[in-house]
C-alpha positions as CSV (number, residue, x, y, z in Angstrom):
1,X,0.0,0.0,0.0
2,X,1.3,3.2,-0.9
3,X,0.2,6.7,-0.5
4,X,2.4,9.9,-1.1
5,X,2.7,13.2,-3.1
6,X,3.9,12.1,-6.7
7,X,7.3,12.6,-7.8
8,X,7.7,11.4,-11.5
9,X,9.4,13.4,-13.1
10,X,10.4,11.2,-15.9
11,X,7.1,10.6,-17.1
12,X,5.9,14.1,-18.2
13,X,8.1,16.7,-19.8
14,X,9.0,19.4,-18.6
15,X,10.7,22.6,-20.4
16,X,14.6,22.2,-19.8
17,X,17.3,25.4,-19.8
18,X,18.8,25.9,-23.4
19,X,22.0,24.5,-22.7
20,X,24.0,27.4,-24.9
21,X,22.6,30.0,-21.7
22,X,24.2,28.0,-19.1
23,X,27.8,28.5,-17.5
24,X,30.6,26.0,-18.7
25,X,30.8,24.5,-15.5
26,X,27.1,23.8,-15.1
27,X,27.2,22.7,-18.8
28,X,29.5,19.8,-17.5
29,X,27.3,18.6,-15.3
30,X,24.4,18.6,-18.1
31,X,26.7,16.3,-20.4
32,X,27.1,13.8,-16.8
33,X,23.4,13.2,-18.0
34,X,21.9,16.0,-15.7
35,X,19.0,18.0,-17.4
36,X,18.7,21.4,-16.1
37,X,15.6,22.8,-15.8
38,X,15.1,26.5,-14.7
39,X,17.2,29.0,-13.2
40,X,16.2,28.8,-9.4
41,X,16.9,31.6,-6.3
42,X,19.0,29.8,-3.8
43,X,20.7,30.7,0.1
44,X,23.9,31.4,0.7
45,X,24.4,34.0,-2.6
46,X,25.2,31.2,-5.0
47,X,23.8,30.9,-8.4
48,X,21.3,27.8,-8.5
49,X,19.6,25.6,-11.3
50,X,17.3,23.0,-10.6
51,X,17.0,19.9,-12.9
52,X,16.5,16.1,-12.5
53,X,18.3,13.0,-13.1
54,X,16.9,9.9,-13.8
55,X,13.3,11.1,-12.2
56,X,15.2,12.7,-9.2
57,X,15.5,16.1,-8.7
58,X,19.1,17.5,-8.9
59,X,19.9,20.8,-7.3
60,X,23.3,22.9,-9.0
61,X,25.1,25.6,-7.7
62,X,27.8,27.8,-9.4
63,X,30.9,29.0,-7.5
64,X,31.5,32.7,-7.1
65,X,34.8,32.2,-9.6
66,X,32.1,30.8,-12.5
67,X,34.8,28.2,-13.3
68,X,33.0,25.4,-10.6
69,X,29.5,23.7,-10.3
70,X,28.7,21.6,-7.2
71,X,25.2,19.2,-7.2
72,X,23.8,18.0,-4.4
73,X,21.5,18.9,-1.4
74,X,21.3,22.3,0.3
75,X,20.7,22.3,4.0
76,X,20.4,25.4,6.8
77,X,22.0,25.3,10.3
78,X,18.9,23.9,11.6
79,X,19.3,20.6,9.6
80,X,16.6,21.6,6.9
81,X,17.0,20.5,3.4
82,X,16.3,23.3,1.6
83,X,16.4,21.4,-2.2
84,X,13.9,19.2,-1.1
85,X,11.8,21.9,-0.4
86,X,12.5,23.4,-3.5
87,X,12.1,20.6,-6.3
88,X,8.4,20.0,-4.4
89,X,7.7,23.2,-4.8
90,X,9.3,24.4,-8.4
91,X,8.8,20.2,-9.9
92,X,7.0,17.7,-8.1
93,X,3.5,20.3,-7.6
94,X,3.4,21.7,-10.7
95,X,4.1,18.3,-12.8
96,X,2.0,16.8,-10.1
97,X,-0.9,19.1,-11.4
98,X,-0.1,18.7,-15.3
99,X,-0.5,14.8,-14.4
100,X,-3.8,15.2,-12.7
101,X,-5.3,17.4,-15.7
102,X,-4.0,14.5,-18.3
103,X,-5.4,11.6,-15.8
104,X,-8.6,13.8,-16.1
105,X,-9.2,13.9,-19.8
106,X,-8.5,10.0,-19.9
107,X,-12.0,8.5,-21.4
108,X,-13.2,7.3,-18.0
109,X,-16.1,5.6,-16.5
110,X,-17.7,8.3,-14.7
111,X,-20.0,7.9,-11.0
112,X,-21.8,10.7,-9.5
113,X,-21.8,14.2,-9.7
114,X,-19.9,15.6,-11.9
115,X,-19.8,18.7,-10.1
116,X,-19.0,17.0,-7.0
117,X,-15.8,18.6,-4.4
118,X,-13.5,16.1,-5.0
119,X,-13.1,14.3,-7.8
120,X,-11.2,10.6,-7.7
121,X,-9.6,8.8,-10.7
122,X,-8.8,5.0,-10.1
123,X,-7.1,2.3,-12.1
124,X,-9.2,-1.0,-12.2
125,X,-9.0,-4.3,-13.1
126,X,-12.2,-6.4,-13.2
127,X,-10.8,-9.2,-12.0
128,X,-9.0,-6.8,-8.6
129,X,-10.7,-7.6,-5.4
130,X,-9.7,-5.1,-4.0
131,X,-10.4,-2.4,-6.5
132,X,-14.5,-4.1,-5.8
133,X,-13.5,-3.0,-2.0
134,X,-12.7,0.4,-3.3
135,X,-16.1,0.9,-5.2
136,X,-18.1,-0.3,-2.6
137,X,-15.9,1.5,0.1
138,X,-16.2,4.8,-1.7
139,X,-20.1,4.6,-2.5
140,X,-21.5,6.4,0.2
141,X,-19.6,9.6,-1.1
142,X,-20.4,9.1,-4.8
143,X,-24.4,8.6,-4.2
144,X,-24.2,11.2,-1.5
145,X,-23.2,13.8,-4.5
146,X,-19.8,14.7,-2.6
147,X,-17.2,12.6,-4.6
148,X,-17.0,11.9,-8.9
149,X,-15.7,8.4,-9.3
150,X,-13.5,8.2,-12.7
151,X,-12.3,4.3,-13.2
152,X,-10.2,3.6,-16.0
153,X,-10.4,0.0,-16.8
154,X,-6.9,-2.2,-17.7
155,X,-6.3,-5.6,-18.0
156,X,-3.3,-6.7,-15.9
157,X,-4.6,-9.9,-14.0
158,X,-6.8,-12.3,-15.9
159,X,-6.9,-13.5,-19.1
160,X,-10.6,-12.6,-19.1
161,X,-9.5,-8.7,-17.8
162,X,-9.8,-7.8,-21.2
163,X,-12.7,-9.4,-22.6
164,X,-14.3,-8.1,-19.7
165,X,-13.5,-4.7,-19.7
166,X,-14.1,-4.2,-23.3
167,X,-17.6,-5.8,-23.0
168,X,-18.3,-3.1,-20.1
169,X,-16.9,-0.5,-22.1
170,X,-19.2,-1.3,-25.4
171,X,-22.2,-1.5,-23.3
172,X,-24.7,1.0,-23.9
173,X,-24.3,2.8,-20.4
174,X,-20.4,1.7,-18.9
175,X,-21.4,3.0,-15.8
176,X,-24.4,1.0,-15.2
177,X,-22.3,-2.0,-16.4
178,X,-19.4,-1.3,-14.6
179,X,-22.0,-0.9,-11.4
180,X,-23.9,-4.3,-11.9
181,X,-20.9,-6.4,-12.3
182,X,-19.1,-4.8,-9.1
183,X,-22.7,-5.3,-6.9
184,X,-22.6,-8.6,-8.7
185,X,-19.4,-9.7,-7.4
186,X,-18.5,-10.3,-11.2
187,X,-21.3,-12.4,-12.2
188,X,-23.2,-10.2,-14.2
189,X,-21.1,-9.0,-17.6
190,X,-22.5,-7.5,-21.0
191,X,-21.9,-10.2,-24.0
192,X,-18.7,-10.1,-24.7
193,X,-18.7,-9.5,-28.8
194,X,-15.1,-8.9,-29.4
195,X,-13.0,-5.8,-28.7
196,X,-13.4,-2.9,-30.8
197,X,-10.8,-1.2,-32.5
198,X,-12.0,2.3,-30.5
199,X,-12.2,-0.4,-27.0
200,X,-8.9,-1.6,-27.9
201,X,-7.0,2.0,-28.1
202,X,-8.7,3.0,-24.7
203,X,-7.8,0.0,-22.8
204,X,-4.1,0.5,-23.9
205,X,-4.3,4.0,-23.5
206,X,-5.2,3.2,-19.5
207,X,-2.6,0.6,-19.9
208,X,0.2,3.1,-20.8
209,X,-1.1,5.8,-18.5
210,X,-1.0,3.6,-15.5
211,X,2.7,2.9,-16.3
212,X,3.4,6.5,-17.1
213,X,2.1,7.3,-13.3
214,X,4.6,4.5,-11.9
215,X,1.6,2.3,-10.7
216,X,2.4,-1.7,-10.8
217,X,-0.7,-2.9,-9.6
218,X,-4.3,-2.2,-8.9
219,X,-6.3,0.0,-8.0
220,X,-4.5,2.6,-8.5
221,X,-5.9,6.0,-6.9
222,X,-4.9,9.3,-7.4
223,X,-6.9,12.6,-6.3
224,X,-5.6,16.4,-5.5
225,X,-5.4,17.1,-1.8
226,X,-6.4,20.5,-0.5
227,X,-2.8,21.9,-1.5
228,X,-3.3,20.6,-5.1
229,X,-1.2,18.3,-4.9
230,X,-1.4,15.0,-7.0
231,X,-1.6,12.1,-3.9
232,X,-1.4,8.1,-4.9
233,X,-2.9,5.2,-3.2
234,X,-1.7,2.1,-4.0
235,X,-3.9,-0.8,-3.1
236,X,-6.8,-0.6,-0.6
237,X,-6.8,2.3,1.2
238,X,-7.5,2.0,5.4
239,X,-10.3,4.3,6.8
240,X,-7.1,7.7,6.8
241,X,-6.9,7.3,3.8
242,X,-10.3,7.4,2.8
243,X,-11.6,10.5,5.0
244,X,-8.3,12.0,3.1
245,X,-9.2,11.4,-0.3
246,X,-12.5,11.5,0.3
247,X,-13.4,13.9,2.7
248,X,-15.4,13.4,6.0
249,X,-18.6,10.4,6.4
């Protein structure tokens, strides 16, 4: 089970410094495989760039000669990492939010109001018994109008994940289906006709997005807190982590 603000910043791009604008020095540390990403205010009087190596931010500082760059972590005399705080708030929040807006505008299966305070987007597998826990845990907000329920099916553990979740997508209303096979404990499917070539490009669409957000199993839940900022649950959340992404019974 995993819940924490989102960090992936190899999965979405994000605009990096032209390299001709930066000093030699730091230019060395771009070729070590470092990409620099914005110019950044920094402690101590030392010119700073933020960037990110192999999904981690990376904090740079010039020395006051211009000939030497230095990466690494900044801390104050009280023991405070002060790059830390930094790549949350110039990276990991704002990616965090360009993430959300793309898991948004995925073709979902969509329960209760759309209007609703808080909106949840979930990763599902028909075959997950735990992603059935979910829906059923989270009903009470969804019929009560305070929570929007966004599933995107993929197939990851059955065989018969895909079948079924291109039959509940080619029904007429997915949201109905999708809410008589969970009550039904998986008994109650649409025919399964094939997979249509539209079925077929959303399911690996949710397939690919699910990777993209770092996600190895299901469900997968993400939602904004109240600092907009992207939060994952992986697995079944406990009653915290519910009230949190949910809000209050």
């Amino acid at each position: 089970m995993l819940h924490r603000c989102l960090a992936l910043l190899s999965t979405f791009p994000l605009l990096a410094f032209a390299s001709d604008s930066l000093p030699p020095a730091v230019q060395q540390v771009e070729k070590q495989g470092v990409e620099i990403i914005k110019e950044v205010k920094s402690e101590g009087g030392l010119r700073s760039w933020i960037g990110k190596y192999q999904g981690v931010g990376v904090n740079v500082w010039l020395t006051p000669d211009g000939k030497h760059a230095i990466s690494g972590y900044m801390y104050d005399e009280k023991g405070n990492n002060l790059s830390e705080a930094l790549f949350k708030q110039e990276l990991y929040i704002p990616q965090g939010r360009q993430l959300w807006e793309k898991l948004t505008s995925a073709k979902s299966i969509k329960e209760g109001n759309p209007t609703a305070p808080r909106k949840i987007v979930v990763f599902a597998d028909p075959f997950c018994p735990y992603c059935k826990q979910f829906w059923a845990a989270a009903q009470p907000w969804v019929t009560s109008g305070k929570v929007e329920l966004n599933t995107l099916l993929v197939a990851v553990i059955n065989p018969k994940s895909g079948p079924y979740a291109s039959a509940i997508l080619n029904a007429k209303d997915p949201a109905k289906a999708w809410r008589e096979y969970e009550l039904s404990n998986g008994q109650k499917i649409p025919t399964v006709a094939g997979t249509s070539k539209e079925t077929f490009g959303i399911l690996q669409y949710n397939q690919q997005l699910m990777d993209e957000m770092g996600a190895a199993a299901t469900p997968a839940i993400y939602y904004m807190n109240d600092n907009r900022e992207l939060q994952q649950v992986v697995g079944m959340p406990d009653e915290k982590q519910l009230e949190a992404m949910l809000g209050p019974k």
